[in-house]
N, C-alpha and C positions, 0 to 999 in steps of 0.2 A: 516251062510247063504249058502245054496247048491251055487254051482255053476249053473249057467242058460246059455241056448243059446239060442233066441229069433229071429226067422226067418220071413218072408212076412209083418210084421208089418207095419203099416202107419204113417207117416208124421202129424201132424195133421195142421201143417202150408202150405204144401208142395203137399202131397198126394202121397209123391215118397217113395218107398218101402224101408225099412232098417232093419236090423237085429245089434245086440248087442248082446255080449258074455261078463257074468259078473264073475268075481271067488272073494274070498273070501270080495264081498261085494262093489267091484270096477269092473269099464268097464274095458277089460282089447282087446287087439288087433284081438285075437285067444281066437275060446272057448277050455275051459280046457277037459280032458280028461275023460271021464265021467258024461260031465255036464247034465244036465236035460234040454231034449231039449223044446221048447214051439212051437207053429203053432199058428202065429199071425195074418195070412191072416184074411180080414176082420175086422179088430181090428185096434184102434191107439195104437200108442208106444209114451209114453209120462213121464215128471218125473212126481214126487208127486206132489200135490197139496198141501203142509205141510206149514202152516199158522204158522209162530212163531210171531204170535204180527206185521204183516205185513199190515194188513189189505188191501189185494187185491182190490180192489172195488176204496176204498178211496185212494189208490197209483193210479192205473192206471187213474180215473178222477185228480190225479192230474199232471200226464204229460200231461197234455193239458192248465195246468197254468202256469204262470210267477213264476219260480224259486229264489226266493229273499234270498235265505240263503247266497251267497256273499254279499248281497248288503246293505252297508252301506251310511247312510247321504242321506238327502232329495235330494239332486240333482243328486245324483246317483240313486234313486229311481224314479226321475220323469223323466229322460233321458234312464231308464230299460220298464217304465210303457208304454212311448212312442212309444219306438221300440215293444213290444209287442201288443200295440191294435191298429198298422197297422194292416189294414187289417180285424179287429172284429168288423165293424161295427152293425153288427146286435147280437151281444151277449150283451145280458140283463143287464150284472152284470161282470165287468171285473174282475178277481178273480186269486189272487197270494196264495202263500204257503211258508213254512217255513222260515215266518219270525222270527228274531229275536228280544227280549224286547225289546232290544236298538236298534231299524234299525232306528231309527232317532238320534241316539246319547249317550252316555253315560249317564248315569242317567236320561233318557226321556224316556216317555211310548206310543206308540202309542195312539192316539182316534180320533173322529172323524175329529177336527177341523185342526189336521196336514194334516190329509186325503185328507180334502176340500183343501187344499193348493196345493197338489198336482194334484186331478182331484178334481174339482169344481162343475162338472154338470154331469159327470157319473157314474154309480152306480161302488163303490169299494168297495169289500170285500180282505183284508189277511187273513192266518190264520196262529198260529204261528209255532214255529219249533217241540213244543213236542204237535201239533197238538186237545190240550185242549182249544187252547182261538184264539178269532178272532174278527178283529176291522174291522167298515167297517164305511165309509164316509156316509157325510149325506144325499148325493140321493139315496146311496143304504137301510138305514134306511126308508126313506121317502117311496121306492119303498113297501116296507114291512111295511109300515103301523104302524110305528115303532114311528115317529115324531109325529100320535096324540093318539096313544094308546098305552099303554105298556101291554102287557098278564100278566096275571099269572104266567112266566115262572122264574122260577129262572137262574139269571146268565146273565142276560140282566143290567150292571152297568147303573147306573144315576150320572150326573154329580150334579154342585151346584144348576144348574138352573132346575133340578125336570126333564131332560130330558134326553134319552140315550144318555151317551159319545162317544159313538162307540163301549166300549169293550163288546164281547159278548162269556161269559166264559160255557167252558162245550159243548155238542153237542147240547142238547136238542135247547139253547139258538144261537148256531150258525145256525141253521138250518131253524130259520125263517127268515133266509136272503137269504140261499145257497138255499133254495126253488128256489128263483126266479133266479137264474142263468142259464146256458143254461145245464147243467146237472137236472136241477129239484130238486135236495139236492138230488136224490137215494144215493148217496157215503155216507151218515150220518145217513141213516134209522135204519141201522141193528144197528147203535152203541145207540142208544136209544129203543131197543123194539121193532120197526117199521119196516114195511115190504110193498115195493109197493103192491099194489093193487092186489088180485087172479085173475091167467087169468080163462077164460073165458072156456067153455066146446070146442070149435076151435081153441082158443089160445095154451090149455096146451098143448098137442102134439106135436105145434111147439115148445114150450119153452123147452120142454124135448129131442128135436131132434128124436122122435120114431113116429111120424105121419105126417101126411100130411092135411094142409090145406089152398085149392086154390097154390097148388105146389110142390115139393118134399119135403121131408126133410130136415130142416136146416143143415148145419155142425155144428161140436161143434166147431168150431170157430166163427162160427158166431151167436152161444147164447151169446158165452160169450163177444162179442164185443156188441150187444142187449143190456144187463143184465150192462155191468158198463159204454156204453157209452163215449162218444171222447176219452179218456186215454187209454183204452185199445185197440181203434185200433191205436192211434200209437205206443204200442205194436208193436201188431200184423204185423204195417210199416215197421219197425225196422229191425223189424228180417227177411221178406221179401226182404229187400235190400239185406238180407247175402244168399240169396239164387238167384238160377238161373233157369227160365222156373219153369211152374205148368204141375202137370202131368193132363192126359184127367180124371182124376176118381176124381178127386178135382178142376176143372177149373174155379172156384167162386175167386176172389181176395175180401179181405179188401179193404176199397176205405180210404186213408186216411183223417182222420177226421179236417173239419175245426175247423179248430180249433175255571240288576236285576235280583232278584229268580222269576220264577212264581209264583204267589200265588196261581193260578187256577188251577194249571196243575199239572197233576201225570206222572214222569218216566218212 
């Protein structure tokens, strides 16, 4: 890789001007001698976007959920559930992530009815840690329409008594629960085929950030806080804490967002 030296470039958190000097492939403090110089004015300066099985989307909606990969044993689970839906009064569908098979115990499976033990009467959905399978209690089935009809879907388990357990294996079958959360399911579309809705001949321009409709142009920060929804603007929070002042050419902030083997699952 040439050596590069990359001047007036932007921010795209920030909007404040930064230049980079990279030699054999690395930032390095000083550009090298000879480098290829680049003119970034008007341009953001930003890394890849290089997707290794990370799925963007589905990470960032899920910092906005309750982190359950420590959390072992039902009463560490209803004293974690607690402290997290202070305050969520009005989300739909309280919703945790990476749990584990056993997060109620060694040799135990989640379903619905340990669920109910723990919240009773509000809709919960987990989902688990290698993000194939998710159990959700029985208001949150109820909510989904789930308690008197079962779809066609594969991957929606039934218990003895002819009705779902809770476990709901695979995306397709998680996603007619994660509908109704305060994300909408968008985080699980792409992973089945599916794609929100095409904007609209006024929408797409905003959505692309190159037009204007009823305002200036979007930033690309603020599609991509749009497009994945409360995760990724606490991103976007996060990293705004590590900074200081917005310059006048970016003066828009982020507002942060209120927030056994598997059998099911693939590695």
């Amino acid at each position: 890789m040439p050596a590069l030296h990359i001047t007036g470039a932007a921010d795209p958190l920030t909007g404040r001007e930064i230049s980079v000097a990279i030699a054999n492939g690395v930032l390095v403090p000083a550009p090298a001698a000879g480098s290829r110089e680049i003119d970034g004015r008007g341009m953001f300066l930003m890394p890849g976007l290089i997707d290794s099985h990370l799925h963007l989307l589905t990470g960032g909606v899920a910092l906005g959920q309750l982190n359950l990969l420590e959390i072992n044993g039902e009463d560490a689970f209803r004293a974690a559930l607690a402290a997290y839906a202070e305050g969520r009064d009005s989300d739909p569908v309280l919703c945790g992530w990476s749990a584990t098979y056993g997060i109620f115990g060694p040799g135990t499976r989640p379903d619905r009815h340990r669920l109910d033990r723990v919240s009773p009467d509000r809709p919960l959905m987990i989902t688990s840690v290698d993000w194939h399978c998710a159990w959700a209690n029985t208001a949150a089935l109820r909510l989904a329409g789930l308690m008197e009809t079962v779809p066609d879907v594969p991957g929606v388990i039934l218990g003895d008594d002819g009705l779902p357990n809770g476990e709901l294996q695979e995306f397709e079958a998680m996603g007619l629960v994660q509908r109704h959360a305060s994300s909408g399911g968008r985080e699980g579309l792409g992973l089945i085929g599916r794609e929100p809705p095409a904007a609209d001949a006024a929408e797409r321009p905003v959505r692309a950030g190159t037009g204007h409709a009823k305002g200036p142009p979007r930033h690309p920060r603020d599609n991509l806080r749009r497009a994945a929804g409360p995760g990724l603007a606490v991103i976007a929070a996060r990293a705004r804490r590590r900074q200081r002042g917005v310059s006048p050419s970016c003066p828009r902030r982020i507002r942060r967002s209120s927030p056994g083997t598997p059998p099911c699952g693939r590695r």
